[in-house]
N, C-alpha and C positions, 0 to 999 in steps of 0.2 A: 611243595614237591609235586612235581607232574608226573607221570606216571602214564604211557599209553592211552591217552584221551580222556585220562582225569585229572584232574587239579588237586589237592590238598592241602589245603590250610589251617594249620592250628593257632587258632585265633586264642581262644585260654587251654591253661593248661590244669591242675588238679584243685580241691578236687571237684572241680566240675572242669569235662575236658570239652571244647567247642571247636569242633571240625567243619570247617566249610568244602564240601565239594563241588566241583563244577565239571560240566564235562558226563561222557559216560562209565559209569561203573559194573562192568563183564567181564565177560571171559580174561580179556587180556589185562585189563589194570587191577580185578579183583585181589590179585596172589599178592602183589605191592601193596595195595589199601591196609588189605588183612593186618599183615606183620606190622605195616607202621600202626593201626590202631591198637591191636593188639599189646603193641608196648606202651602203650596210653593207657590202657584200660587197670596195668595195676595200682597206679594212685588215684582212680577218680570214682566219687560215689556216685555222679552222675555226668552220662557221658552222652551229650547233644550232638548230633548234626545237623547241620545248616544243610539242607538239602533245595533249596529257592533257585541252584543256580545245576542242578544236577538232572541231565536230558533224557538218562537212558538207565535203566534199571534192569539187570537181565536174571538170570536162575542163577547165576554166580556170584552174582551182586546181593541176590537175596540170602545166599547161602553164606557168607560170609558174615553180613549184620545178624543172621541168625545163631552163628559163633559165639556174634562179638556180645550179642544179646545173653547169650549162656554163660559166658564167663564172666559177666556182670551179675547177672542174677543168681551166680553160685559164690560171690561175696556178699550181696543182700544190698547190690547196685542198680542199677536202671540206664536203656537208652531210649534216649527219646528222637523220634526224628522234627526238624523244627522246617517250617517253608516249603512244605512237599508241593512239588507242581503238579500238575492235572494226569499228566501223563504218567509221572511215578504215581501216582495214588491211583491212579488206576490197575497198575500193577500190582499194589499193596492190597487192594482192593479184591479183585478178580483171587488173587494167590489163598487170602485170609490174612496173610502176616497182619494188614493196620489193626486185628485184634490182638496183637502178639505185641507191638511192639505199643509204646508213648506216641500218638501222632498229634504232634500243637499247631500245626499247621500246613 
């Protein structure tokens, strides 16, 4: 599903859920991402993103997997980000979040 300059792919589904994004995730495609993970998130004990192909990471974007991160971790879930590129982890970085969240890569 595309989505305003992001891509989303669900590559597996429960319960380990694997989302690939590509593309930037902000302001405008955040509110779409949200809802589709969102309804991913209640069968999956652990829920990956493929982030290797994802260019842009903004406070909306952070705010959102910070959501998706709480409604995980209030079933006793995990997200992990997988393939982070230089530029998102530097935003992960700089923010605090890569203490918050799983970062494998």
């Amino acid at each position: 599903m595309e989505e305003a300059g992001l891509d989303v792919r669900v590559v597996d589904g429960a319960p380990t859920a694997r989302i690939a994004l590509s593309g930037r995730l902000d302001t405008v495609s955040a509110p779409a991402f949200q809802e589709q993970a969102l309804s991913l998130v209640a069968d999956a004990t652990t829920f990956v993103l493929d982030c290797s192909e994802l260019s842009y990471l903004s406070s909306a974007g952070l705010r959102t997997l910070l959501l998706i991160h709480k409604r995980l971790m209030a079933k006793g879930a995990r997200l992990a980000l997988d393939g982070v590129v230089s530029s998102v982890r530097d935003v992960l970085d700089l923010t605090g979040f890569s203490g918050i969240f799983d970062v494998l890569g």
